[in-house]
mmCIF file as Biopython writes it, N, C-alpha, C and O atoms, coordinates in Angstrom:
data_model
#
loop_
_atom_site.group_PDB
_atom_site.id
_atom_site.type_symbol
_atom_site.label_atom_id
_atom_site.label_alt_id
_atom_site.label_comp_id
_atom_site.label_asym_id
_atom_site.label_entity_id
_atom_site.label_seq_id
_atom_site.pdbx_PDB_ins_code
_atom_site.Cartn_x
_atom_site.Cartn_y
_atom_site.Cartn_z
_atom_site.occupancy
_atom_site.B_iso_or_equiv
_atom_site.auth_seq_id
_atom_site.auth_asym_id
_atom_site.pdbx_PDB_model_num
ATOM 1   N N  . UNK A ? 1  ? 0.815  -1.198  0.000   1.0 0.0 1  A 1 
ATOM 2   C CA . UNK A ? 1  ? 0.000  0.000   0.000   1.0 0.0 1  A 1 
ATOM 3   C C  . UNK A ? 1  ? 0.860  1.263   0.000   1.0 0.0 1  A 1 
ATOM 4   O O  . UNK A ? 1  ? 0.303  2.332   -0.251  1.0 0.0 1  A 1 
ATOM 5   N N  . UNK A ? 2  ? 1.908  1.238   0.209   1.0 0.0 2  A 1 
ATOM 6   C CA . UNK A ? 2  ? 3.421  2.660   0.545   1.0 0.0 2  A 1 
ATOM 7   C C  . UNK A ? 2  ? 3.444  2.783   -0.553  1.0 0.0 2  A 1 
ATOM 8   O O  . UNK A ? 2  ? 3.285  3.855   -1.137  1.0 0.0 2  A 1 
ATOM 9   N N  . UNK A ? 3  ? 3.666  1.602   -1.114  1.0 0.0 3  A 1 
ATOM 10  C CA . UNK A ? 3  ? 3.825  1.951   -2.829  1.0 0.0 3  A 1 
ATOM 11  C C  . UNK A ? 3  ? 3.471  2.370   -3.802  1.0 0.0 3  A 1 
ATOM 12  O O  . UNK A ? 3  ? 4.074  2.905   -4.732  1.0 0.0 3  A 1 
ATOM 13  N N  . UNK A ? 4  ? 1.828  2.003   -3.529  1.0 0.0 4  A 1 
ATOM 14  C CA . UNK A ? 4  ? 0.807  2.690   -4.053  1.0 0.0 4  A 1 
ATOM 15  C C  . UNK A ? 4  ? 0.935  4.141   -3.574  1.0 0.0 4  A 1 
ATOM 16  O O  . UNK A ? 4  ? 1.192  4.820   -4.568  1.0 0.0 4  A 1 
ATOM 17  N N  . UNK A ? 5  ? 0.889  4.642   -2.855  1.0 0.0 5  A 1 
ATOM 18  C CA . UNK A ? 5  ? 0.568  5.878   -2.501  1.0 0.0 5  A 1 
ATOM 19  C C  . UNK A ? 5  ? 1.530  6.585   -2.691  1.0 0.0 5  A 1 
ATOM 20  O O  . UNK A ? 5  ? 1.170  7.709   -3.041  1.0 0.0 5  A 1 
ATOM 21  N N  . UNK A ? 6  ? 2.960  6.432   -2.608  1.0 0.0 6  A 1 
ATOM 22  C CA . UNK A ? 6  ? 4.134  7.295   -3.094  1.0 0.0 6  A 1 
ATOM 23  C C  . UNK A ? 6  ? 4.090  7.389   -4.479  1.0 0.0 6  A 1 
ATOM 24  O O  . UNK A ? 6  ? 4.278  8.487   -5.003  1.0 0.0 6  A 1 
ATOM 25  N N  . UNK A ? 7  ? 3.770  5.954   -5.453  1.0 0.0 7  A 1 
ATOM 26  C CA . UNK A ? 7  ? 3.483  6.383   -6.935  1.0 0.0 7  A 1 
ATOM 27  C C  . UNK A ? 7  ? 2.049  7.497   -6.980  1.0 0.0 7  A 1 
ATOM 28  O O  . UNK A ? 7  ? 1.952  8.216   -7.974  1.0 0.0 7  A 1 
ATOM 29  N N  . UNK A ? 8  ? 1.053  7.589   -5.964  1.0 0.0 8  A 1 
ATOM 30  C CA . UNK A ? 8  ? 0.186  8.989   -6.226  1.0 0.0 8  A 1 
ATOM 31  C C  . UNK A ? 8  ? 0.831  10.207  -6.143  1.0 0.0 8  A 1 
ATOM 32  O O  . UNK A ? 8  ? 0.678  11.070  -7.009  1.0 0.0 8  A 1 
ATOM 33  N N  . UNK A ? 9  ? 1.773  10.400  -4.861  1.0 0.0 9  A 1 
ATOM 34  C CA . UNK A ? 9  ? 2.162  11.370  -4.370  1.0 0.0 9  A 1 
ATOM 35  C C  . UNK A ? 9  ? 3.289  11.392  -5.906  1.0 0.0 9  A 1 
ATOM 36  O O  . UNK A ? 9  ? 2.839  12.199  -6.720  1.0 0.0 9  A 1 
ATOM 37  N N  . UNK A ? 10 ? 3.930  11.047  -6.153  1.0 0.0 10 A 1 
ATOM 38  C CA . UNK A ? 10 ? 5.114  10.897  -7.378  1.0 0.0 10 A 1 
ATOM 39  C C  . UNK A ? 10 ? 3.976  11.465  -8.687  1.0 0.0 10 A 1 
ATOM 40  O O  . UNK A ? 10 ? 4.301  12.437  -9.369  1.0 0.0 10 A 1 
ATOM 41  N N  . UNK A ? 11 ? 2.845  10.848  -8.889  1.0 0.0 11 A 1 
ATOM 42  C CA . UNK A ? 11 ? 2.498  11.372  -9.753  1.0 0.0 11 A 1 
ATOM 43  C C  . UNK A ? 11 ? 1.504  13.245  -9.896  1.0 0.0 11 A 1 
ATOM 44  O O  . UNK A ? 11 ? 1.071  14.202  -10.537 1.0 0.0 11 A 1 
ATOM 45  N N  . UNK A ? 12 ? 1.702  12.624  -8.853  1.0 0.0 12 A 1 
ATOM 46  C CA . UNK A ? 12 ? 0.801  14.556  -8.699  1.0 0.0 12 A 1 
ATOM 47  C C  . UNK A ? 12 ? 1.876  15.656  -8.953  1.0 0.0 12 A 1 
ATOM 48  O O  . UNK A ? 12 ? 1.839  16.664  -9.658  1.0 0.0 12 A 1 
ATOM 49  N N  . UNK A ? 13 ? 2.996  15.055  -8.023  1.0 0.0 13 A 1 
ATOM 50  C CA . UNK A ? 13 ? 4.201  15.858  -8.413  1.0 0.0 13 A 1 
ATOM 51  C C  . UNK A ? 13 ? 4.668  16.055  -9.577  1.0 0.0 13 A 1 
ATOM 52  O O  . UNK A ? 13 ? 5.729  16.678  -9.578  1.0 0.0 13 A 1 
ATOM 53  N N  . UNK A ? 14 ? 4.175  15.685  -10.803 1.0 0.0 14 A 1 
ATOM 54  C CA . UNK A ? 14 ? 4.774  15.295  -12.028 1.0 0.0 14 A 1 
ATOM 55  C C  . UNK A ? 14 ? 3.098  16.075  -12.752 1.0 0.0 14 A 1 
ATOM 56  O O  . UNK A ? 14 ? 3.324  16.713  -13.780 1.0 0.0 14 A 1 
ATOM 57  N N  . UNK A ? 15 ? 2.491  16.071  -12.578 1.0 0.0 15 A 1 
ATOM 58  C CA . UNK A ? 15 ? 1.277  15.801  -13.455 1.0 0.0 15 A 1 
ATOM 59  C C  . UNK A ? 15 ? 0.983  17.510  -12.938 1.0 0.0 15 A 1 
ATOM 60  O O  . UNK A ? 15 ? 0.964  18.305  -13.877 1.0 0.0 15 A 1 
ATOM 61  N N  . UNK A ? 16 ? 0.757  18.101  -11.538 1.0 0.0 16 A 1 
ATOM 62  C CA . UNK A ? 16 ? 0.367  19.847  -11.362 1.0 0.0 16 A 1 
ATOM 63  C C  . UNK A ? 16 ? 1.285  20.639  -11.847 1.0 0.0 16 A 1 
ATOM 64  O O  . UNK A ? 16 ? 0.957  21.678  -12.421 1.0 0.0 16 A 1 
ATOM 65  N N  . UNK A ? 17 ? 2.552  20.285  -11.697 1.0 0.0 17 A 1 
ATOM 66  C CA . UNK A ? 17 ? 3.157  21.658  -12.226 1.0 0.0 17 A 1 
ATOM 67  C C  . UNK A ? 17 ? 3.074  21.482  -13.842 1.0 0.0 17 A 1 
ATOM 68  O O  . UNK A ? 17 ? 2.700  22.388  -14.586 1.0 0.0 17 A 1 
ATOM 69  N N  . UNK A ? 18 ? 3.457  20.247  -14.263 1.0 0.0 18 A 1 
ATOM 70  C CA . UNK A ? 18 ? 3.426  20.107  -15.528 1.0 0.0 18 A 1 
ATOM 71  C C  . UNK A ? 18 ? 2.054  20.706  -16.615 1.0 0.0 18 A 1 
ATOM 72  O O  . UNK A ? 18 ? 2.043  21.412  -17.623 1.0 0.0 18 A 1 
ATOM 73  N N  . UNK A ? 19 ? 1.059  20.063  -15.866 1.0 0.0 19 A 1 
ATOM 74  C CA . UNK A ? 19 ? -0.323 20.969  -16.620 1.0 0.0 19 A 1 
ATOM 75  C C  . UNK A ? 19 ? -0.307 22.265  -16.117 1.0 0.0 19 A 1 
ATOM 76  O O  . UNK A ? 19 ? -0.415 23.130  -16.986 1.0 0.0 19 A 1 
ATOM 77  N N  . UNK A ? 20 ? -0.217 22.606  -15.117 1.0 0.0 20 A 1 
ATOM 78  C CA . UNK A ? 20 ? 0.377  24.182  -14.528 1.0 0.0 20 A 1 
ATOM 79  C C  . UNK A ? 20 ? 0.626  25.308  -15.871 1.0 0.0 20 A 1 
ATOM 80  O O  . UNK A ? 20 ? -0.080 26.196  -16.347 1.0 0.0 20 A 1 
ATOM 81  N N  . UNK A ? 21 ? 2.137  24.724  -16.233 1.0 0.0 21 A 1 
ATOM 82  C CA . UNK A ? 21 ? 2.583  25.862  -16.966 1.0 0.0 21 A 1 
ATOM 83  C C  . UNK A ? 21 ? 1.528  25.783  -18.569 1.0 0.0 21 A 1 
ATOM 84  O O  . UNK A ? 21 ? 0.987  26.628  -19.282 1.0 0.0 21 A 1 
ATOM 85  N N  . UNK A ? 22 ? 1.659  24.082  -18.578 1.0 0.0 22 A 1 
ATOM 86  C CA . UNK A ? 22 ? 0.640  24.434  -20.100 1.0 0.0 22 A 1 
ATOM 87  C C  . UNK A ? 22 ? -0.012 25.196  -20.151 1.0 0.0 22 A 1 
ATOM 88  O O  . UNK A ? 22 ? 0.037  26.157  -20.919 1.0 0.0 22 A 1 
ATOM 89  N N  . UNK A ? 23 ? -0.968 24.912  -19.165 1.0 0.0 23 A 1 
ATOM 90  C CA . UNK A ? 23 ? -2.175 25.900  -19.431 1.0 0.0 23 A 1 
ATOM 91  C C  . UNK A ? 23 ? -2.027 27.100  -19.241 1.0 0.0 23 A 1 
ATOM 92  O O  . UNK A ? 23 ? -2.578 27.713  -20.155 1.0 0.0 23 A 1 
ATOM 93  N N  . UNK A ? 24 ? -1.324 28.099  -18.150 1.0 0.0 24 A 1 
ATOM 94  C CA . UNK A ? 24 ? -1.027 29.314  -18.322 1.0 0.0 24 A 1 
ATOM 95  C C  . UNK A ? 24 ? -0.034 29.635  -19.948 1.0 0.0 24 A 1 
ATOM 96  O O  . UNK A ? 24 ? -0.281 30.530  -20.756 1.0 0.0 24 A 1 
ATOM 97  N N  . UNK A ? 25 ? 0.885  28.786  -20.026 1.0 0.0 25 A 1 
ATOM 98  C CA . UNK A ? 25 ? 1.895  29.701  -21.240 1.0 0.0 25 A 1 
ATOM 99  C C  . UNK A ? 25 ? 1.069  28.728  -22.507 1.0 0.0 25 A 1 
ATOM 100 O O  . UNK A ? 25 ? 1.386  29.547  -23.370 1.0 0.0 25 A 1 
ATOM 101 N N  . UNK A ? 26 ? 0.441  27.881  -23.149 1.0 0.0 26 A 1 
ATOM 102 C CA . UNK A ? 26 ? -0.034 27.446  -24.213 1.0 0.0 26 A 1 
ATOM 103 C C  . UNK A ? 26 ? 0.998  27.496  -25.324 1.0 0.0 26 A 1 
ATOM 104 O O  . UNK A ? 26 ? 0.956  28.110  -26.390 1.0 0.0 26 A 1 
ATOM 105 N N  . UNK A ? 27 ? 2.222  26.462  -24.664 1.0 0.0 27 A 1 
ATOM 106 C CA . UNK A ? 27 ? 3.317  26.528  -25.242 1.0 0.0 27 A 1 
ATOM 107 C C  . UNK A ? 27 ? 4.046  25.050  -25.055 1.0 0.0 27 A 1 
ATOM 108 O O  . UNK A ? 27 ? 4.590  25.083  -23.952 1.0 0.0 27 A 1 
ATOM 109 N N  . UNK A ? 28 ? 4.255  23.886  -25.632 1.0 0.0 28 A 1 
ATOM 110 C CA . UNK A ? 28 ? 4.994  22.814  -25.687 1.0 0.0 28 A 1 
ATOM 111 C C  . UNK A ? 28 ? 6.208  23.369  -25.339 1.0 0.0 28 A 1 
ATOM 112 O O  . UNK A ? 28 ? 6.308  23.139  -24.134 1.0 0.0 28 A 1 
ATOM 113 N N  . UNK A ? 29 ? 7.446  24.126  -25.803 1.0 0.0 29 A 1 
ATOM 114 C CA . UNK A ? 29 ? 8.418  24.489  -25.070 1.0 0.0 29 A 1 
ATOM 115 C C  . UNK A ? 29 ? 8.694  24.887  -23.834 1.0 0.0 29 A 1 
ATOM 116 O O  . UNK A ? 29 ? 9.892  25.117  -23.673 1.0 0.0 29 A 1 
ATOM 117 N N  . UNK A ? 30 ? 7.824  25.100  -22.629 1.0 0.0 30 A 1 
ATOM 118 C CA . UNK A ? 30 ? 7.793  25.135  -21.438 1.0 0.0 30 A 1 
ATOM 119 C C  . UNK A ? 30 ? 7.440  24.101  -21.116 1.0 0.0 30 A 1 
ATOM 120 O O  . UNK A ? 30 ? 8.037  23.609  -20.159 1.0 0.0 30 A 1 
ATOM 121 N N  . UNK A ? 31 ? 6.359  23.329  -21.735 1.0 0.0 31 A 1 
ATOM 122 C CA . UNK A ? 31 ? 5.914  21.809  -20.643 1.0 0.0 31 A 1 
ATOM 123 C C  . UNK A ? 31 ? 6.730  21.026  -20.885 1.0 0.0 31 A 1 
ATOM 124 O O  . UNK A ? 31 ? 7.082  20.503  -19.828 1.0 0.0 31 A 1 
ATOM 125 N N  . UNK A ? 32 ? 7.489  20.453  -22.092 1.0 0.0 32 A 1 
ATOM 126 C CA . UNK A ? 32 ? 8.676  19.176  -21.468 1.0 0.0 32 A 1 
ATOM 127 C C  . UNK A ? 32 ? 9.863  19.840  -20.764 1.0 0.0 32 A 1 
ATOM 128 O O  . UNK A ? 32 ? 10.366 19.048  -19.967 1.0 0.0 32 A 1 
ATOM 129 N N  . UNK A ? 33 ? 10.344 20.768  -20.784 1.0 0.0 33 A 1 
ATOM 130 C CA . UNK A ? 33 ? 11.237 20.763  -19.785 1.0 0.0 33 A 1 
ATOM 131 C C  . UNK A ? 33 ? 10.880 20.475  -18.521 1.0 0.0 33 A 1 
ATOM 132 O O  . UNK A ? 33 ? 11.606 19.714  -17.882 1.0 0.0 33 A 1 
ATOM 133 N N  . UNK A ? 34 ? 9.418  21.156  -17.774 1.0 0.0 34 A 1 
ATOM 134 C CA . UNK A ? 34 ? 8.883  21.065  -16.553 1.0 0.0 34 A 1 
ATOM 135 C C  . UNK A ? 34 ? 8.692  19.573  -16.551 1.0 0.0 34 A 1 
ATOM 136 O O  . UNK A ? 34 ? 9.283  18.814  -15.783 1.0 0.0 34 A 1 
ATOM 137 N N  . UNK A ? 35 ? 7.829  19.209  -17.461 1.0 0.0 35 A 1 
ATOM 138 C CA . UNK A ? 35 ? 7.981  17.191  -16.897 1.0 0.0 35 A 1 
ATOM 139 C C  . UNK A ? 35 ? 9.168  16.661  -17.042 1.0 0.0 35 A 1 
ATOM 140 O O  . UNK A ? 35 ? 9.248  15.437  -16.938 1.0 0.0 35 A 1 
ATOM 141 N N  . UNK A ? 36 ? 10.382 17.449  -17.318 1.0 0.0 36 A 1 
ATOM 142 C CA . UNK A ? 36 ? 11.507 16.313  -17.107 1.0 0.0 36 A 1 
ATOM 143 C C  . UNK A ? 36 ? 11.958 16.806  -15.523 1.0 0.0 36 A 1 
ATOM 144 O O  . UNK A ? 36 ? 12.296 16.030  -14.629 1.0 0.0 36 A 1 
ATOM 145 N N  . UNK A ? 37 ? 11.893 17.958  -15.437 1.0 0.0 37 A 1 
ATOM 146 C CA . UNK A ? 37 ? 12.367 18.659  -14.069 1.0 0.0 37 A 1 
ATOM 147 C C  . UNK A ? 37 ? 11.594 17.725  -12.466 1.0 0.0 37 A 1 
ATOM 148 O O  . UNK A ? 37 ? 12.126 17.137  -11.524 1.0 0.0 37 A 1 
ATOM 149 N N  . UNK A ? 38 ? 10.151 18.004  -12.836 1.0 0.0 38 A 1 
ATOM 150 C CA . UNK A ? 38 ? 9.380  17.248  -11.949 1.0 0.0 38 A 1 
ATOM 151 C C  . UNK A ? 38 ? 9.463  15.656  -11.935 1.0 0.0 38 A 1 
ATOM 152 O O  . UNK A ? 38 ? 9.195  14.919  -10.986 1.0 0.0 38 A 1 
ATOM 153 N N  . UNK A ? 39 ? 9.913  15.285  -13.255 1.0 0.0 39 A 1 
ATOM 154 C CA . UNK A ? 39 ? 10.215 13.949  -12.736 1.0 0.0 39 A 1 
ATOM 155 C C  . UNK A ? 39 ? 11.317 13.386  -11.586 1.0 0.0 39 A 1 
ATOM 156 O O  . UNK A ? 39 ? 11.266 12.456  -10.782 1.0 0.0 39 A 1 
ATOM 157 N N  . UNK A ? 40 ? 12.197 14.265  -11.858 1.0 0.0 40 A 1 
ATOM 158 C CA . UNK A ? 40 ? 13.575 14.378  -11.635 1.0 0.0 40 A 1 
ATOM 159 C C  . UNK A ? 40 ? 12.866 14.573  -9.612  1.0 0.0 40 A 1 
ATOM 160 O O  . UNK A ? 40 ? 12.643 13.511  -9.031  1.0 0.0 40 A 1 
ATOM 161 N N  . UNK A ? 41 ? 12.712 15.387  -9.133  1.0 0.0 41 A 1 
ATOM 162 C CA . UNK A ? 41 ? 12.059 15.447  -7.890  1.0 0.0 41 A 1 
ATOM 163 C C  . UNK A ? 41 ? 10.841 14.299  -7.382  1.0 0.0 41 A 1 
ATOM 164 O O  . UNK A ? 41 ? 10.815 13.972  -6.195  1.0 0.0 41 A 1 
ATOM 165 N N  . UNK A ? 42 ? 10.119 13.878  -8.092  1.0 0.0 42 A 1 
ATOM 166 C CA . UNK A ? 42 ? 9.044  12.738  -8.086  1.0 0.0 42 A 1 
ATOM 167 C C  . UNK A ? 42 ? 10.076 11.377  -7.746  1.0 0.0 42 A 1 
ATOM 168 O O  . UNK A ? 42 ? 10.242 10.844  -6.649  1.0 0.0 42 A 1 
ATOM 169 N N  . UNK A ? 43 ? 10.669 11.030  -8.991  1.0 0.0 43 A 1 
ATOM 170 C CA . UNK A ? 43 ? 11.977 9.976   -8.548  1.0 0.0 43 A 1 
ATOM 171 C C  . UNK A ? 43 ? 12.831 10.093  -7.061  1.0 0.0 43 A 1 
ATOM 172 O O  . UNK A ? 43 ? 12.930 9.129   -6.302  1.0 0.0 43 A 1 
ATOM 173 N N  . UNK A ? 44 ? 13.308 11.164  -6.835  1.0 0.0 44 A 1 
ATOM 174 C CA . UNK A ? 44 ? 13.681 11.480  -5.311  1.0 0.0 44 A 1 
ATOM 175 C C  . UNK A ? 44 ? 13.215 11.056  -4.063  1.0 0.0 44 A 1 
ATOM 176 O O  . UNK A ? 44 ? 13.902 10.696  -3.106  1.0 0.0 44 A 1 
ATOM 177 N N  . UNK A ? 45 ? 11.747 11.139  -4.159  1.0 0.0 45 A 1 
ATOM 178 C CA . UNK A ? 45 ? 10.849 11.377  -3.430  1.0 0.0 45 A 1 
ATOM 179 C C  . UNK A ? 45 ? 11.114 9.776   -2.712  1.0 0.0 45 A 1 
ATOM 180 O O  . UNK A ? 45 ? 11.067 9.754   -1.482  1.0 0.0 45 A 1 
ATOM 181 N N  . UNK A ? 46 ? 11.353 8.618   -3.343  1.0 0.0 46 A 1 
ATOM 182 C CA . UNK A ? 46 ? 11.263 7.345   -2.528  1.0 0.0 46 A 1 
ATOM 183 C C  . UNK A ? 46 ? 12.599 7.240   -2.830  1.0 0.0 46 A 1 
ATOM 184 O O  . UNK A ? 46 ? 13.333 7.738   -3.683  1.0 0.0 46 A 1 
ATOM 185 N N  . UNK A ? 47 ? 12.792 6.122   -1.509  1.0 0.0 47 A 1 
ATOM 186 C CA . UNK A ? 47 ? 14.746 5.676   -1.112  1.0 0.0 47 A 1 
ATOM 187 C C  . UNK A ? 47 ? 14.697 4.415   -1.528  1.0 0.0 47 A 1 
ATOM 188 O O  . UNK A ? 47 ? 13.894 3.727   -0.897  1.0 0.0 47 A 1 
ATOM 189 N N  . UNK A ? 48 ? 15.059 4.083   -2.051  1.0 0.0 48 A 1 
ATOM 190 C CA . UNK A ? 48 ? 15.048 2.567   -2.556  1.0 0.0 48 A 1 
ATOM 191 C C  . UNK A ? 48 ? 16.849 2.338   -2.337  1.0 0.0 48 A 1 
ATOM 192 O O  . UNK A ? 48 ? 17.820 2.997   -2.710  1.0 0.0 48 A 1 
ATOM 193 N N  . UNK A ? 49 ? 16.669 0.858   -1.417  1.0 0.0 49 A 1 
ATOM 194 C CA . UNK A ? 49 ? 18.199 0.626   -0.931  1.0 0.0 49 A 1 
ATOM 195 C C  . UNK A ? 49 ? 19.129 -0.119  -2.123  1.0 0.0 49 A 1 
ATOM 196 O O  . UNK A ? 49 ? 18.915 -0.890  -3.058  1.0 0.0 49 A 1 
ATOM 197 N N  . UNK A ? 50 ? 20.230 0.535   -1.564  1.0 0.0 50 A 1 
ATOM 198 C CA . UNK A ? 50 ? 21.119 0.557   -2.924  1.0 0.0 50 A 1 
ATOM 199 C C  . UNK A ? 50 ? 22.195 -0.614  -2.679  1.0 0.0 50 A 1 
ATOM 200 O O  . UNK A ? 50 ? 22.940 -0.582  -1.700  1.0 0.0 50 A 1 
ATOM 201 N N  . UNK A ? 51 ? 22.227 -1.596  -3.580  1.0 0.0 51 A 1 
ATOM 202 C CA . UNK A ? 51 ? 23.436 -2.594  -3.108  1.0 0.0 51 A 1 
ATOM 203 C C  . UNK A ? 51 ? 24.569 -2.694  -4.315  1.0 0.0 51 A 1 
ATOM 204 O O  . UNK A ? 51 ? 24.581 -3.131  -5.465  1.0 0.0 51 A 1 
ATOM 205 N N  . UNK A ? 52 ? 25.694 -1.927  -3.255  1.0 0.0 52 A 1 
ATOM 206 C CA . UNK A ? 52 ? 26.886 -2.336  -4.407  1.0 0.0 52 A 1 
ATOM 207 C C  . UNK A ? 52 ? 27.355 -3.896  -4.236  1.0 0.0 52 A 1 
ATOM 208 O O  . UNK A ? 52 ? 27.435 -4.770  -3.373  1.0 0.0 52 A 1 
ATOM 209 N N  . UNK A ? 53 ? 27.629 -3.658  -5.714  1.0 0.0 53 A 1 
ATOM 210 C CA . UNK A ? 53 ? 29.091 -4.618  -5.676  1.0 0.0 53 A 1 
ATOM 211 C C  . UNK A ? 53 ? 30.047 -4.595  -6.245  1.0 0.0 53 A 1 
ATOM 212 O O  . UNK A ? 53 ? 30.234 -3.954  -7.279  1.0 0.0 53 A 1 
ATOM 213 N N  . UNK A ? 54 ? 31.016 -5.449  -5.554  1.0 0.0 54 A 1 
ATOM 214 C CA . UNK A ? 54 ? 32.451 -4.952  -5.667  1.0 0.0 54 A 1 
ATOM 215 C C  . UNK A ? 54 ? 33.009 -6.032  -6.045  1.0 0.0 54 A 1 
ATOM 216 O O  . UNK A ? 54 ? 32.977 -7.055  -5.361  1.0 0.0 54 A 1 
ATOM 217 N N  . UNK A ? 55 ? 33.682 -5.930  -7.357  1.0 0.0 55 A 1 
ATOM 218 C CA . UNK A ? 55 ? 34.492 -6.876  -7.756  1.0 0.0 55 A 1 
ATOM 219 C C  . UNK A ? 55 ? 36.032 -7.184  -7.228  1.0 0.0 55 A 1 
ATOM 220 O O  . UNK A ? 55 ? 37.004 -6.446  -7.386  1.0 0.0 55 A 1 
ATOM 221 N N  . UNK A ? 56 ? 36.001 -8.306  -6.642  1.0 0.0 56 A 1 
ATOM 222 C CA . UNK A ? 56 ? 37.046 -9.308  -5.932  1.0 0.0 56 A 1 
ATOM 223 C C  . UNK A ? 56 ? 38.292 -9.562  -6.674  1.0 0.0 56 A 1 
ATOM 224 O O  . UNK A ? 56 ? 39.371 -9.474  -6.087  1.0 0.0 56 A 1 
ATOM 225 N N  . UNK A ? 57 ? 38.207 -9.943  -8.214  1.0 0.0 57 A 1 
ATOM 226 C CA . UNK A ? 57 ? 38.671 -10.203 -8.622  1.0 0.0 57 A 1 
ATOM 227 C C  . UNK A ? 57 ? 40.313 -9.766  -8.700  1.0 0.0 57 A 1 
ATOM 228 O O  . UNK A ? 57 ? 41.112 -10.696 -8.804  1.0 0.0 57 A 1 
ATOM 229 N N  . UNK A ? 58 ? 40.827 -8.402  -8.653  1.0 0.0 58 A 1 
ATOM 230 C CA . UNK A ? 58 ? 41.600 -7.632  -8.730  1.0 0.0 58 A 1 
ATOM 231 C C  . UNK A ? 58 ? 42.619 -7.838  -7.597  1.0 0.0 58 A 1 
ATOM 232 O O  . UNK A ? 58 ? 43.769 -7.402  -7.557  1.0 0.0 58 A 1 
ATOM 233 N N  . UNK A ? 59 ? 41.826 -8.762  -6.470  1.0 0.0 59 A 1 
ATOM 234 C CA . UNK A ? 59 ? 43.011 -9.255  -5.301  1.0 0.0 59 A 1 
ATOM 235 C C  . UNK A ? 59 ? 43.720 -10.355 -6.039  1.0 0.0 59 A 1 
ATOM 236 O O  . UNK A ? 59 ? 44.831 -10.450 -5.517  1.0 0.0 59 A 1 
ATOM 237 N N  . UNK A ? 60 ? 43.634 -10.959 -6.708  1.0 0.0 60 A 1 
ATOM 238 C CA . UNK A ? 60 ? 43.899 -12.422 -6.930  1.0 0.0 60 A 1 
ATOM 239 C C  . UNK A ? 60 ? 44.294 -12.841 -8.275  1.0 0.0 60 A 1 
ATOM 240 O O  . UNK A ? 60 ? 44.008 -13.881 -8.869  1.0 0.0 60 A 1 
ATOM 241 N N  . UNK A ? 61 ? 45.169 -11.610 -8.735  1.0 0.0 61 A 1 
ATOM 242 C CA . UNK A ? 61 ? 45.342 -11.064 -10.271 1.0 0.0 61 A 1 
ATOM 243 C C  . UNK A ? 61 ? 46.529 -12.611 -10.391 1.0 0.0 61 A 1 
ATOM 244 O O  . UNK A ? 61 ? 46.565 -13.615 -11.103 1.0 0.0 61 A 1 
ATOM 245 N N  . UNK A ? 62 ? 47.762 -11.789 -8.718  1.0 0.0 62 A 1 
ATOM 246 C CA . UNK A ? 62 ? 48.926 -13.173 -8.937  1.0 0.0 62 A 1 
ATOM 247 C C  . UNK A ? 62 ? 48.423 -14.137 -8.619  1.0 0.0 62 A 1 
ATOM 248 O O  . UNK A ? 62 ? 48.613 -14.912 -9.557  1.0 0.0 62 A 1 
ATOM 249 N N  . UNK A ? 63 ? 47.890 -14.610 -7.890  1.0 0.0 63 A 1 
ATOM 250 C CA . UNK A ? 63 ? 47.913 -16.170 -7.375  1.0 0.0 63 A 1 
ATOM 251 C C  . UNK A ? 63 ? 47.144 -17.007 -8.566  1.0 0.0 63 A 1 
ATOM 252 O O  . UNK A ? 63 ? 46.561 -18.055 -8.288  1.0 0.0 63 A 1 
ATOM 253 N N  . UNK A ? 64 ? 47.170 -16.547 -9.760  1.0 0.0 64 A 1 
ATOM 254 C CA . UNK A ? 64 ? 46.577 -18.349 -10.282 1.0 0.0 64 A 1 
ATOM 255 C C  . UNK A ? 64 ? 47.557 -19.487 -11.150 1.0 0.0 64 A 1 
ATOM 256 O O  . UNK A ? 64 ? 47.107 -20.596 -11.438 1.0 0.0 64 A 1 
#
């Protein structure tokens, strides 16, 4: 259900400002920049855990 609701909250964030400027400036050159901008903050919005990895290999270049 988090999930659901952060993809609402993600999409509102993406979807008001974006119809926002359309409709005041009635101009395609202002609205994709704003939906790439707001995406860019919408994506932010959830932490999703990050797992590196690290390649081993590079210890053990001499020994084979």
């Amino acid at each position: 259900m988090k999930a659901f609701i952060t993809g609402i909250v993600q999409g509102i964030i993406v979807l008001v400002p974006t119809y926002a400027v359309a409709f005041y400036t009635d101009k395609m050159v202002y609205t994709i920049p704003m939906l790439a901008a707001a995406s860019f903050v919408a994506a932010s919005i959830s932490k999703q855990p990050v797992e590196r990895k690290v390649d081993d290999v590079s210890k053990d270049l001499g020994k084979e």
